[in-house]
C-alpha distance (Angstrom), angle and dihedral (degrees) to the residues before:
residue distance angle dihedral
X1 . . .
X2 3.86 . .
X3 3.68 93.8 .
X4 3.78 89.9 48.8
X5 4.15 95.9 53.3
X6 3.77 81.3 49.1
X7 3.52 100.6 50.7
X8 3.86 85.2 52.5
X9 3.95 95.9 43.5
X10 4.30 77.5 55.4
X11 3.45 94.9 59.2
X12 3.85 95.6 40.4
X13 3.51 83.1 58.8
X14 3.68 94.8 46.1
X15 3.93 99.7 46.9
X16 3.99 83.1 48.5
X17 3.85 91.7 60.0
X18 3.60 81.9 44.2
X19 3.64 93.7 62.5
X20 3.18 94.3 44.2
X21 3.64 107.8 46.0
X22 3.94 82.3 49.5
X23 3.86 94.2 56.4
X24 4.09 87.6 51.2
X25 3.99 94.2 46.5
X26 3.93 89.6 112.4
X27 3.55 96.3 37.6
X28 3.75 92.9 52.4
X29 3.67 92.9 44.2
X30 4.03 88.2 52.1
X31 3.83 90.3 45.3
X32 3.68 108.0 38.8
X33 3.75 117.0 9.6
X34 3.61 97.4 46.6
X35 3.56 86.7 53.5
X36 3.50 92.3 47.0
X37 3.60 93.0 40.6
X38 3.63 83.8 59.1
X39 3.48 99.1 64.9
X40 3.98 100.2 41.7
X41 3.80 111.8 -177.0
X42 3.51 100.5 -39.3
X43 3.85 114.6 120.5
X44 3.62 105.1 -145.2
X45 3.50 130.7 54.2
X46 3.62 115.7 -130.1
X47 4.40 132.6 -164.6
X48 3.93 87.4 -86.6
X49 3.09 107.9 51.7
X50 3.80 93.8 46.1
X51 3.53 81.6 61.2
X52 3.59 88.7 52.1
X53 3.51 91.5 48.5
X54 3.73 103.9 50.3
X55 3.80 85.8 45.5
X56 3.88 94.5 54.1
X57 4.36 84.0 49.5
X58 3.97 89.9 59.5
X59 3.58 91.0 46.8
X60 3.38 86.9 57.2
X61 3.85 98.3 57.9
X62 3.91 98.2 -117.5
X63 3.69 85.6 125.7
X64 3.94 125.9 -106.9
X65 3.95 95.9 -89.4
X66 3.68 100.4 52.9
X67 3.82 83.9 40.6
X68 4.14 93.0 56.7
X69 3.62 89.7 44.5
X70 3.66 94.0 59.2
X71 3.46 84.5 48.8
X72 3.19 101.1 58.5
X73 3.86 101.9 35.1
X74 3.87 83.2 59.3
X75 3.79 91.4 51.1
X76 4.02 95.0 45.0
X77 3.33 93.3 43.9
X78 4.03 90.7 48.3
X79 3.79 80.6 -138.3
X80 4.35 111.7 -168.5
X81 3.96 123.4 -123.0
X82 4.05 84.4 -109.6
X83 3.73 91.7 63.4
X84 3.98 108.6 45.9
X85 3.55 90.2 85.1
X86 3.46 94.7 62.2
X87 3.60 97.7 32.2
X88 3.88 99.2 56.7
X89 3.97 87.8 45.5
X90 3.74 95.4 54.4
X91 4.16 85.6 45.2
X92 3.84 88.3 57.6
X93 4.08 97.0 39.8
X94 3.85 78.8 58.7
X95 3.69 104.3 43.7
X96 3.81 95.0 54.3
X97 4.25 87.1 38.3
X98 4.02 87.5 58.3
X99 4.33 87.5 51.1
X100 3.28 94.4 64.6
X101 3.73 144.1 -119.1
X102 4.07 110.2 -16.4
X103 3.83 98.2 -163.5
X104 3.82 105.7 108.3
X105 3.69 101.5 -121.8
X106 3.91 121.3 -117.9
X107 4.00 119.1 -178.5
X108 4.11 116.1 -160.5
X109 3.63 121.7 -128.5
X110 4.15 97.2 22.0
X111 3.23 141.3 66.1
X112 3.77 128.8 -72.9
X113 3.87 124.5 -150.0
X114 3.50 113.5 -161.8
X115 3.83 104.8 -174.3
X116 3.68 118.7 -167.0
X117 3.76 132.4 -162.7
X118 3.73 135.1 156.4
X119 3.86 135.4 131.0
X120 3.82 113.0 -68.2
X121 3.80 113.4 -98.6
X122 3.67 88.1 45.1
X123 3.94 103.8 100.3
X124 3.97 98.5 -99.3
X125 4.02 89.6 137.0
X126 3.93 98.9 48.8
X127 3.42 94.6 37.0
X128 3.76 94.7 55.8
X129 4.09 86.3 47.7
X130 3.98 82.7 55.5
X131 3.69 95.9 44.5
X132 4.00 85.8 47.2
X133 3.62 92.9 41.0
X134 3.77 87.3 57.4
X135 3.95 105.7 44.2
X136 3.48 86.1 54.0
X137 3.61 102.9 57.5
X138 4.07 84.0 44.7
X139 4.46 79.6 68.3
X140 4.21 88.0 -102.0
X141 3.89 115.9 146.3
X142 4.08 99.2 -129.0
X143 4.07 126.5 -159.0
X144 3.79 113.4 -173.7
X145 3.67 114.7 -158.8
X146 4.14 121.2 -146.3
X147 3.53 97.5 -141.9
X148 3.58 100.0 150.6
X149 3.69 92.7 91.7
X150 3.88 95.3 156.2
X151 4.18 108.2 60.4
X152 3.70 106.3 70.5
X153 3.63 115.0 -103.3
X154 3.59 100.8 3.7
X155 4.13 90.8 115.5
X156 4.35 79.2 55.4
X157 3.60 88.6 44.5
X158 3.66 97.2 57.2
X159 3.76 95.3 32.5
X160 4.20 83.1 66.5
X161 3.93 93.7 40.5
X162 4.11 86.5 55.7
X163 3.10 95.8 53.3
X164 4.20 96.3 53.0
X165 3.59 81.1 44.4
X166 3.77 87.7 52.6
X167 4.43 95.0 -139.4
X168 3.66 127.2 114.6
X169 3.76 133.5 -92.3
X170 3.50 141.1 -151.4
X171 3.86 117.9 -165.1
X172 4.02 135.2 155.8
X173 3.67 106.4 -166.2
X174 3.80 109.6 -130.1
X175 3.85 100.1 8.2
X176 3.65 124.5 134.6
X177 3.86 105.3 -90.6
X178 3.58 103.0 -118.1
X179 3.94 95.1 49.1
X180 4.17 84.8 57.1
X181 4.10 84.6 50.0
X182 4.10 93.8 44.5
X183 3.71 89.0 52.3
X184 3.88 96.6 42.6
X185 3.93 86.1 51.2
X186 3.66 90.1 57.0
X187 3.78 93.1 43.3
X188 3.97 88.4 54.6
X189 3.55 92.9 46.8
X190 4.10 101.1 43.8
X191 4.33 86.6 42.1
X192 3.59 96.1 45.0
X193 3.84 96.9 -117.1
X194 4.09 110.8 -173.3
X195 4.70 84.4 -156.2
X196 3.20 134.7 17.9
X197 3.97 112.3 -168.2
X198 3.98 118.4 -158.8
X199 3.58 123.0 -149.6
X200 4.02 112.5 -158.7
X201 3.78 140.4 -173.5
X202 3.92 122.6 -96.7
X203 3.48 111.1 -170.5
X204 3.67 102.2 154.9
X205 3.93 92.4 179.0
X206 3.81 89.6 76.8
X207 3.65 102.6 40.3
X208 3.59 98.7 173.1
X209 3.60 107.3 54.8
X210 4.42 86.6 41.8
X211 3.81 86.9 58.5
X212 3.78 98.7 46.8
X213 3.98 84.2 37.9
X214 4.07 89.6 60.0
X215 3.75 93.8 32.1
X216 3.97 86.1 60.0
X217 3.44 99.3 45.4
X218 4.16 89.0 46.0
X219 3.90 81.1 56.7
X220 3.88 90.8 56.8
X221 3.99 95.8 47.0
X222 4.18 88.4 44.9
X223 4.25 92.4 49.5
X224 3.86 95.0 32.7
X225 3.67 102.6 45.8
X226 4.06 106.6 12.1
X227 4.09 83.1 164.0
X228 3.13 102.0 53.0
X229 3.90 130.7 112.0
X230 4.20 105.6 -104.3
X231 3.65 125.3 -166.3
X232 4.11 114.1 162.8
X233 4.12 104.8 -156.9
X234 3.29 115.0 -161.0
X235 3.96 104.9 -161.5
X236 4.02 118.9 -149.8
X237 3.51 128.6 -167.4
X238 3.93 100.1 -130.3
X239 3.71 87.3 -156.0
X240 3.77 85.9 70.8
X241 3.95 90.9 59.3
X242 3.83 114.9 -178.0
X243 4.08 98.1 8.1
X244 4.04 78.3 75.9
X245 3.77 79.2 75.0
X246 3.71 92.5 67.5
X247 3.85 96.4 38.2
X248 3.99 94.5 57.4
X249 3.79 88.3 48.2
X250 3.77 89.1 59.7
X251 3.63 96.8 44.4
X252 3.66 95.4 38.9
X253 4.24 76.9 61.6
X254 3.56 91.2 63.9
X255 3.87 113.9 27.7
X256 3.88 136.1 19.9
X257 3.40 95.6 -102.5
X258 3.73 103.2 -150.1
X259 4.27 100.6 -173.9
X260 3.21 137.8 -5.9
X261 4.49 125.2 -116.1
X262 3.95 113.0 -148.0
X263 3.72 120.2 -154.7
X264 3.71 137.0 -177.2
X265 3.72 88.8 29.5
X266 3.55 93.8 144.3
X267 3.80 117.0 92.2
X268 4.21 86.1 0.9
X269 4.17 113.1 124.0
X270 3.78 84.5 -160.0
X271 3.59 103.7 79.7
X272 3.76 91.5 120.0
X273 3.14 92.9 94.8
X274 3.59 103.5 91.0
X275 3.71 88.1 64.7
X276 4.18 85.2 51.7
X277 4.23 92.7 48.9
X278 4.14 86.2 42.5
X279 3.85 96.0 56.5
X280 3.71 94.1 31.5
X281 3.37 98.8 46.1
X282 3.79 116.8 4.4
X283 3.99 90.7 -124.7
X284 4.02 108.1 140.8
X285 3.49 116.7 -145.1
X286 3.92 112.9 -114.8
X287 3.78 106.5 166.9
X288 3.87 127.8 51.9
X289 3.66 125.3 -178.7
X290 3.74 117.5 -168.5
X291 4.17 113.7 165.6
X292 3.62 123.1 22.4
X293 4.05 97.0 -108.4
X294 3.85 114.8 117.6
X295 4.28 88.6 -114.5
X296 3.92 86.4 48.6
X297 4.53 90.6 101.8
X298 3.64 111.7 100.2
X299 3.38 133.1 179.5
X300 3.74 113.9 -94.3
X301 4.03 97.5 -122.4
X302 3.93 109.1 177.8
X303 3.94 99.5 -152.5
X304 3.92 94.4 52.4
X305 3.76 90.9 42.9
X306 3.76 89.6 45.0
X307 4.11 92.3 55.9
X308 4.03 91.8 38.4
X309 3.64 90.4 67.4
X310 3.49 100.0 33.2
């Protein structure tokens, strides 16, 4: 009987990697086999194809820095076709090592905050349903909060994605943001609410008033619930590729971002970027979503992402 449940936990495990070495097919061919492709069966590695090379890195949205530095560790270490593979994997194991821890931190008996920004467009809504959706069937009491009180509909929108999820919601059409977030803090703490998940605005085309928006409500979490459990997710679009440069330098303006959510991962060739955001920005990625069904938001976990593009 034992062997049999562990035969079955194997192939869990194996249809997982599956998945998920299926939803980075076009990011691995952008990464690795072009690169590879680049260098064919020759042994050395001469000016042009270095070119090549650091070319075919930019394309694949790891950002022109890391891409040059590749470049030239490859050249001044007068690195062989034979080794590249290895060499570029050990680069990335170490990029996303330096970024820190990518587990999404969750502390028994208090409250956790999950705050979540990112431009609009880029999957904040259904990937807070998911995120919901998931805590709860782990036994945790979940409150979302509709604090996105400027797009139109988005406090409807999130109202209907709670309810799939099957969590509570607390939304005040038309308030100011961090009055919906003060009183959802107090409903968490008075109903004994394990999460509470925050929804946020990310209107990019007024930059200003978004930062002091997020810096305000930040103000609210840190005076209302100084003991609580904070992780600020700023979720990307990795269809979007390099621009999610730009976006974590304007969110990194107003909030600590402490990891970074990917969505649309599936079927992008853009995936890269977490290896940009890492070096950039030391933000780990914690969240991956790749297929649009509510149980499609993994865990970002380096070494399996590593080996699925490799």
């Amino acid at each position: 009987m034992l062997n049999f449940f562990k035969k079955n936990d194997n192939e869990e495990n194996k249809s997982a990697f599956s998945t998920l070495k299926e939803a980075v097919s076009k990011t691995s061919e952008a990464l690795v086999k072009n690169v590879l492709n680049i260098i064919g069966n020759n042994n050395d590695i001469d000016e042009f194809m270095l070119e090549d090379i650091e070319e075919a890195l930019i394309k694949a949205d790891i950002g022109v820095d890391l891409a040059v530095l590749l470049t030239e560790k490859i050249k001044n270490n007068k690195l062989k076709s034979s080794s590249i593979k290895d060499f570029l994997k050990k680069e990335f194991i170490e990029l996303l090592n330096n970024a820190g821890s990518n587990a999404l931190n969750y502390e028994p008996n208090k409250l956790n905050i999950y705050f979540i920004t990112g431009i609009n467009g880029a999957g904040k809504t259904t990937l807070i349903a998911k995120l919901a959706y998931r805590l709860k069937n782990e036994g945790k009491k979940v409150l979302l909060a509709a604090a996105d009180t400027f797009r139109a509909a988005a406090e409807e929108q999130l109202d209907i994605w709670s309810k799939r999820a099957g969590v509570d919601i607390l939304r005040d059409d038309g308030a100011d943001s961090a009055s919906v977030v003060y009183r959802a803090i107090d409903k968490a703490k008075n109903e004994g609410y394990d999460t509470l998940i925050i929804d946020t605005a990310g209107r990019l085309q007024n930059k200003f008033n978004l930062i002091e928006e997020l810096k305000k409500i930040k103000g609210v979490i840190d005076k209302k619930a100084p003991d609580a459990n904070v992780e600020s997710i700023l979720v990307l679009d990795a269809n979007l590729g390099q621009n999610g440069l730009s976006q974590a330098k304007v969110f990194r303006e107003a909030v600590q971002i402490t990891g970074a959510a990917l969505t649309k991962l599936d079927g992008s060739s853009k995936g890269g970027i977490i290896f940009a955001i890492a070096k950039e920005y030391n933000i780990p990625t914690k969240l991956i979503g790749i297929g649009e069904k509510i149980t499609d938001l993994k865990d970002f976990k380096k070494d399996e992402f590593i080996e699925a593009i490799f």
